[in-house]
N, C-alpha and C positions, 0 to 999 in steps of 0.2 A: 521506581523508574530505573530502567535497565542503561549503562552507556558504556558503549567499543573497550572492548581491548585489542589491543594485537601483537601475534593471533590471540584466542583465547585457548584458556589450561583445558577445555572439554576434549575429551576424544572427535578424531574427526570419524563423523557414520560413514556406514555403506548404502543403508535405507533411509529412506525419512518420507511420510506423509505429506501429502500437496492437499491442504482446504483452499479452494479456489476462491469464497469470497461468492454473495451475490451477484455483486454491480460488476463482477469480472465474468461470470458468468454468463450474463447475459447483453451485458453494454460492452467489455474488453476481453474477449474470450483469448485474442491475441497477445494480450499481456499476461493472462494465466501462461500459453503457452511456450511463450519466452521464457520465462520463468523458471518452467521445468525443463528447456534445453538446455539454459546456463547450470542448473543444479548437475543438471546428465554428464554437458560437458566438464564436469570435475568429477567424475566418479563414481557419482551418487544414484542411485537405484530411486526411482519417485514413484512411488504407491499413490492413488486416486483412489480413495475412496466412492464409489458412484454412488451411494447413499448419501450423503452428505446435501445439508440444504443450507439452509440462514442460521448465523451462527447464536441469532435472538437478539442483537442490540437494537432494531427498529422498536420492538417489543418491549424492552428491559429501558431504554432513554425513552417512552412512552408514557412510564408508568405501569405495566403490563406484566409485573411478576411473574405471574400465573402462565400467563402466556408464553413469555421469555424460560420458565421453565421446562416449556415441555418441547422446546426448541431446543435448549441446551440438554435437554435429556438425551435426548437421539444420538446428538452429534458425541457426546461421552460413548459409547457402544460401536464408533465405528474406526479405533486407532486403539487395538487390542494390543499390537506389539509396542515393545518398549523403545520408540523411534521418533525423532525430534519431529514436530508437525509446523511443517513452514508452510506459513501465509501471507501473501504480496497483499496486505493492507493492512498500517498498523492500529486502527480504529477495528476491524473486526479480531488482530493479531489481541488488542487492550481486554476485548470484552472476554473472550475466553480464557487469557492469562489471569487476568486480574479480577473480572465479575464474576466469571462460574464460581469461584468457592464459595460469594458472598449470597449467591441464588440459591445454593443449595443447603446453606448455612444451619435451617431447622430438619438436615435431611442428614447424619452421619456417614450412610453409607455411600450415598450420592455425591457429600463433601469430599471424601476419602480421594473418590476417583476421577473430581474436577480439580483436586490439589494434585493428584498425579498424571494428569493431564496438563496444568498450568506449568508443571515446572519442566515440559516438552516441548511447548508451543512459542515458537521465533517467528518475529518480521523476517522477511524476507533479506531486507537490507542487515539486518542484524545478521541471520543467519550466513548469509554472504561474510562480512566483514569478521565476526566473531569467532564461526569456528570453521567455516574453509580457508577463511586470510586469502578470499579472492581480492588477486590483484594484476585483472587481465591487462597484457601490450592492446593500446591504443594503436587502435588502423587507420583512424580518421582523419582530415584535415581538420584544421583551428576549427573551434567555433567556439560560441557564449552561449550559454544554459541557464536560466535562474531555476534554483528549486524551489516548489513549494511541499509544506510536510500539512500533511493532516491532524486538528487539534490532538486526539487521542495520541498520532502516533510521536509527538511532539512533550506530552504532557504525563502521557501515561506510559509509553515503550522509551522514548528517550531515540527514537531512530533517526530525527532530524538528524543526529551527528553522524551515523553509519551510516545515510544516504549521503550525506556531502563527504565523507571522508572514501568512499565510491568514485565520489564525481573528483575528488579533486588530486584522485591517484588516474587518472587519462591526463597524461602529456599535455595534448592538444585541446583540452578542453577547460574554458575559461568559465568561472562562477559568477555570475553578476548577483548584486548583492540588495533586494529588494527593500524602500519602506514598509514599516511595521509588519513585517517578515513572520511574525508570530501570531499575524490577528487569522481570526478562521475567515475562509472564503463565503462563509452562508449557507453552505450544503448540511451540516449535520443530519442529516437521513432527512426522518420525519421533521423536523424543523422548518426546511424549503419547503415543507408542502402547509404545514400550519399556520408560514407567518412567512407568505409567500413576498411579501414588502420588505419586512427589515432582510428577507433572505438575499432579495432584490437587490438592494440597497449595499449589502455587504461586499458581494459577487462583484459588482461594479466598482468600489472601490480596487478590490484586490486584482479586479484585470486590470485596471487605471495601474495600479501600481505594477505589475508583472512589465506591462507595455512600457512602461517609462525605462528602465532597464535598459532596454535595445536590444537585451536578450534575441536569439534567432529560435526561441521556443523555451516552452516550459518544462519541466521534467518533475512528476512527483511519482511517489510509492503509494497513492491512495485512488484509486479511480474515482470513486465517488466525489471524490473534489475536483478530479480531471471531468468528470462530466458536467460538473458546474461550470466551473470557470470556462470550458472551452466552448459547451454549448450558449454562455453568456458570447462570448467572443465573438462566436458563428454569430449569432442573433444579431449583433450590432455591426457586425460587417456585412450583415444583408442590411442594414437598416440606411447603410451610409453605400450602399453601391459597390463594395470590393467584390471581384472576384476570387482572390487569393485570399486565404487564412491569414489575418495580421495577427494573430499568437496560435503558432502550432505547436503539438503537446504531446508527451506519450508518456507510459508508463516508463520508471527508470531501469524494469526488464529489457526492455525492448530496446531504450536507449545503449545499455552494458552491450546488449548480444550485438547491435550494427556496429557499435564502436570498436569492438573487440572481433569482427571479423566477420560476424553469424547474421542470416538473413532474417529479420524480423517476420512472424507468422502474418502479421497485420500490423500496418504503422497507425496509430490512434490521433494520429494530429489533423484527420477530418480533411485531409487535402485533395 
């Protein structure tokens, strides 16, 4: 598990690779691209790879080796230069850092070039915090934010602390401080769709808990849990009559780029 320095001793790049992430692709396309305007505005040149698909974790937390192999095969072939690869979700930032070695483990050659690959590939928030030592002037008035972090990027990147240590460099911006703050939302990919009850079950707790807060919105680095919890949210606020979002939500790109001055491509809080 990876946690903050600041800054960090790495050279700061001039290039670096953008993996977008499925569920940002297709459900937050607007948080990829905040993303890569905060990266721009510090300096940074952002490469898109346009070959680039699913990084294999649905496949690979399946059970699907085989599968998840030949996912991660591709994506090894398309970040040929020697250029940090930052990814705004630490559950897909976990599986390439830390599972491609272990997939390709009976494969030397393929090992070789997922071990030189893993010691490239940054959360986002990490990347942020570690080696730009972004630490943009807050534009905003007050407000409360509770974070939530995703199991992987909590467990396996260690980013929960480079997302709050983000949030808790804005002036104006207050942290509320959620129960069992560590438990997962229910989303784990394939999970919500297997064991669509207890996933049920989990989600509800964890917006129970986000809402008790008084938070005026959620902020995490993983969309795929931002699609849980908020679509749970949405559902129960049509269930009970609100017109208005009772927890609005975005990615913590898109919250940095509004805070710090810059127009969000798409706000994610479903409003």
């Amino acid at each position: 598990m990876t946690t903050p320095s600041s800054p960090a001793t790495a050279p700061r790049p001039r290039d670096v690779y953008f993996f977008a992430t499925c569920v940002v692709d297709q459900f937050f396309p607007g948080a990829g691209m905040d993303a890569i305007t905060l990266l721009e505005r510090e300096g940074i040149r952002v490469h898109f790879p346009a070959d680039q698909t699913c990084c294999g974790q649905p496949a690979y937390t399946s059970g699907f080796a085989d599968e998840a192999r030949k996912v991660a095969a591709h994506q090894l072939t398309l970040f040929p230069e020697d250029w940090p690869v930052v990814v705004p979700s630490g559950s897909c930032a976990g599986m390439m850092k830390h599972h491609y070695p272990t997939l390709f483990a009976a494969d030397p050659a393929r090992k070789a070039e997922a071990e030189k690959l893993s010691a490239r590939v940054y959360e986002l928030t990490q990347f942020l915090v570690e080696i730009l030592d972004f630490k943009p002037q807050d534009c905003g008035s007050d407000c409360t934010v509770v974070l939530h972090t995703s199991c992987s990027a909590r467990r396996e990147m260690g980013v929960h602390l480079t997302g709050k240590q983000l949030l808790a460099g804005l002036k104006n911006v207050h942290i509320a401080q959620q129960d069992h703050e560590s438990e997962c939302c229910g989303f784990g990919g394939t999970f919500s769709v297997k064991q669509p009850e207890i996933s049920s079950a989990m989600v509800e707790d964890k917006v129970k808990s986000l809402k008790a807060t008084g938070a005026e919105r959620v902020v995490s680095a993983d969309c795929g849990c931002l699609m849980n919890i908020l679509g749970h949210a949405a559902w129960k606020d049509l269930q009970e009559g609100r017109k208005e979002p009772s927890l609005p939500g975005e990615h913590i790109a898109s919250f940095l780029l509004r805070r710090s001055g810059g127009q969000p491509a798409e706000l994610e809080s479903q409003q």
